[in-house]
N, C-alpha and C positions, 0 to 999 in steps of 0.2 A: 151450917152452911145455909145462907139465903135460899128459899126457894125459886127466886128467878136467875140464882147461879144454878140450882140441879137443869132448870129447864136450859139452859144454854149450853150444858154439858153433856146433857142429851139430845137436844139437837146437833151438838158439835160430834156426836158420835154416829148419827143418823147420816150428817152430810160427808163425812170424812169414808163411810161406806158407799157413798154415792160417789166419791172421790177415783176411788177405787177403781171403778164401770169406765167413771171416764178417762181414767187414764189409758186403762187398755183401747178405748176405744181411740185414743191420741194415738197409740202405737198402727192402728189401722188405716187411721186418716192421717197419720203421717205423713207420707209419702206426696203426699198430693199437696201440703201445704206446710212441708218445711221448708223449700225453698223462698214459702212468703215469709214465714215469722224468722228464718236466722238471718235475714235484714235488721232486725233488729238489735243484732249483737254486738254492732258497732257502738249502742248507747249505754252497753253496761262498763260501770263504774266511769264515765267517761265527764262526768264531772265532780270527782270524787272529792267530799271536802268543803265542797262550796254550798252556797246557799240558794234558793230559789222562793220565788213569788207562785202561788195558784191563786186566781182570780176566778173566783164563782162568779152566781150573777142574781145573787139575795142582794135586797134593796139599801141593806149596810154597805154597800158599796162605795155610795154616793158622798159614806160622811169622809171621803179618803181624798188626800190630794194626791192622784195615783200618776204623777209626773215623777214622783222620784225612785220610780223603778224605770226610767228610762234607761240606765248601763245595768238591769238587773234581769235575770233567767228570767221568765213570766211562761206561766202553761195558764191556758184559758179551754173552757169547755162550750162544747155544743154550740146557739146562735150567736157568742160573746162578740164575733167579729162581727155582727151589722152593726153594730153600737160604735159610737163616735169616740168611745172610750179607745176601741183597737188602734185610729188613727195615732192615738198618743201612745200606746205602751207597745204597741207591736210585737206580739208574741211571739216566742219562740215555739212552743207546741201549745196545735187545739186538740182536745181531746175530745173522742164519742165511743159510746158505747151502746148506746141505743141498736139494738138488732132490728125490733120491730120498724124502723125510720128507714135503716142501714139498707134493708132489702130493697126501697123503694126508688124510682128513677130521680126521687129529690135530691140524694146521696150525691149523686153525679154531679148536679145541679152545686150542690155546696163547696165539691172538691173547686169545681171551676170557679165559684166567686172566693173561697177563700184566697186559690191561687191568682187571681187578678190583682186582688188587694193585698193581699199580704205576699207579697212573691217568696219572700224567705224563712214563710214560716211552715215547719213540721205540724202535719197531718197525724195523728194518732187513733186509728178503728180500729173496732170490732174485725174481724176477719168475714161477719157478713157485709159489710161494706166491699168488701174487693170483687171488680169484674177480670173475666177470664183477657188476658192479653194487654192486661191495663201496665203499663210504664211510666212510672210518677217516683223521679225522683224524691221527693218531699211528702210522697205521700207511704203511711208503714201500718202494719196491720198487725193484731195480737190472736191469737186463740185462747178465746176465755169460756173452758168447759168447769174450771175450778169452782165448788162452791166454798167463800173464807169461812172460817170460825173459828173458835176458840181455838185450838190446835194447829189450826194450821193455815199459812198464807200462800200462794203462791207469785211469785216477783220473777221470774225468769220469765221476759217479755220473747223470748223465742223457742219458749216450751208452749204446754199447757199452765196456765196462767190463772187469775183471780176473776170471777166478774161479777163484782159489785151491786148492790141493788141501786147504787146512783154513781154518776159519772165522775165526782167528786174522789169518792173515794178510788177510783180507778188512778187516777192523774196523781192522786197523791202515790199510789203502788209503781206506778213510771217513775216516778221521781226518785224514789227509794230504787229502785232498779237503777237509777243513773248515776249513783251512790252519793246524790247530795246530803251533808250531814246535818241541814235546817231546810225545815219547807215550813215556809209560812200560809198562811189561808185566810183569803177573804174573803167576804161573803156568802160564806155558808152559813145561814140562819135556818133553813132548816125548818120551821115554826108548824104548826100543826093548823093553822089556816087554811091553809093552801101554799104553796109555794112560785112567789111572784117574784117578778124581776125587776133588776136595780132601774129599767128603760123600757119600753115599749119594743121589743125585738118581732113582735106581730106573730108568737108562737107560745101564747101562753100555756095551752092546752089545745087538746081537739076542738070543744066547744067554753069559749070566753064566760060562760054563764055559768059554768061550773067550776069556776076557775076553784071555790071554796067545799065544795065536793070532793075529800080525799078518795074517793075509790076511785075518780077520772084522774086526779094529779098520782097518786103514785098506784094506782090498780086494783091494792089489795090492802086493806090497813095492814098485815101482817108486812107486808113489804116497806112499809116506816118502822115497826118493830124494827123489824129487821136489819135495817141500815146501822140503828142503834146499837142493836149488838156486834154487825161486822165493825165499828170506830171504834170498840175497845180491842179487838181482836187485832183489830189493824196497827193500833198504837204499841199494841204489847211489841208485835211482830217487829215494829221503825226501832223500837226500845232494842230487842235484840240488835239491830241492825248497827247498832251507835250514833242513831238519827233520830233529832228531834222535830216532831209535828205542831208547829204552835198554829193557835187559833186566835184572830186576830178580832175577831169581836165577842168580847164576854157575854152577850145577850146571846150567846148561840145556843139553842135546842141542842145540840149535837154536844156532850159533855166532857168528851173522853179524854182529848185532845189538853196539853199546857194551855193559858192562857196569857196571850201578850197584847201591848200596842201597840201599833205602826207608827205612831209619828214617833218612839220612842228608839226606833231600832235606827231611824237615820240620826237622830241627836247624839 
């Protein structure tokens, strides 16, 4: 056995004990925030069979004529909607998972421009995003105390749940919840540069000068480990599920996932 299969399987024994704490602790906080997350039981399996589009926001973007998901599912994450690309694809859900953002009075601020512009499209947070007395149809929230790994996923968007070290892989576990049985992925490059976007969205990072500074783009270098090993975990977990994850740019950092073309899947 590989050596960096023993360390993933002892991490994966490490977090599955931390799994543990937090579930009991779901049993405690229950009460107070199941009425938010069993909103969300209306999206399981409720597209079961069919296929869907995630639109990252890696700069492989740009090589796509992304007009012809116009009749096609689309989940997009985080600033994707200031981009002139949303007026064409109109998404059906944005995803965030960002807690440290989520807390912040900007939250608020997004729910209301996404709901401007995009009037029909689903909302998808973190459960730090929700304020107390808030009424948004379109807008749903997850509790995500789960840490993934080798062992184990969690997909029930009205339990206790998965949460990801990137938002990417969250929307692909919504997706899987929804019980599509192809999800395809754009622009996740992923690259150890830094992590830039397909447009100017005016949110690169905290500070634009650091944009090439991995401990300001993802925290901690062990947190791009990281993500690495939750995309095999993740994949294994779709594999059980009788759902495939294709990746639609071969230059992707991110390995885990099948490999396809886009302009192949409309031909």
């Amino acid at each position: 056995m590989q050596l960096s299969m023993i360390v993933e399987k002892w991490d994966a024994i490490m977090f599955e004990i931390y799994n543990v704490l937090a579930d009991l602790k779901w049993i405690v906080v229950k009460r107070k925030y199941s009425k938010i997350v069993e909103k969300n039981r209306r999206f399981k399996d409720l597209y079961i069979g069919n296929r869907c589009f995630i639109l990252l926001n890696g700069p492989s973007l740009k090589e796509h004529d992304l007009s012809y998901l116009e009749n096609e599912v689309v989940f997009t994450t985080n600033y994707f909607y200031k981009s002139e690309i949303a007026d064409v694809v109109k998404p059906d859900f944005i995803c965030w998972q960002d807690s440290k953002f989520l807390i912040t009075d900007e939250c608020m601020k997004i729910k209301s421009e996404v709901k401007k512009k995009l009037p029909s499209t689903k909302m998808i947070f973190n459960i730090r995003g929700y304020r107390k007395n808030e009424q948004e149809d379109n807008v749903f929230y997850t509790y995500n105390k789960h840490l993934p790994n080798w062992y184990s996923i969690s997909n029930d968007l009205s339990n206790n749940c998965s949460a990801f070290s990137t938002v990417a892989f969250y929307a692909i576990n919504c997706a899987i919840y929804m019980g599509f049985k192809e999800i395809y992925v754009l622009g996740l490059d992923f690259g150890p540069g830094g992590f830039k976007h397909f447009t100017n969205l005016g949110v690169e990072c905290d500070d634009p000068r650091l944009m090439n500074n991995k401990r300001e783009v993802c925290t901690e270098y062990w947190s791009y480990a990281k993500a690495h090993f939750e995309s095999f975990a993740l994949n294994k977990f779709a594999i059980k599920k009788k759902c495939r994850i294709v990746n639609l740019n071969p230059e992707s950092y991110i390995r885990a996932f099948e490999f396809g073309e886009y302009e192949k899947i409309f031909k």
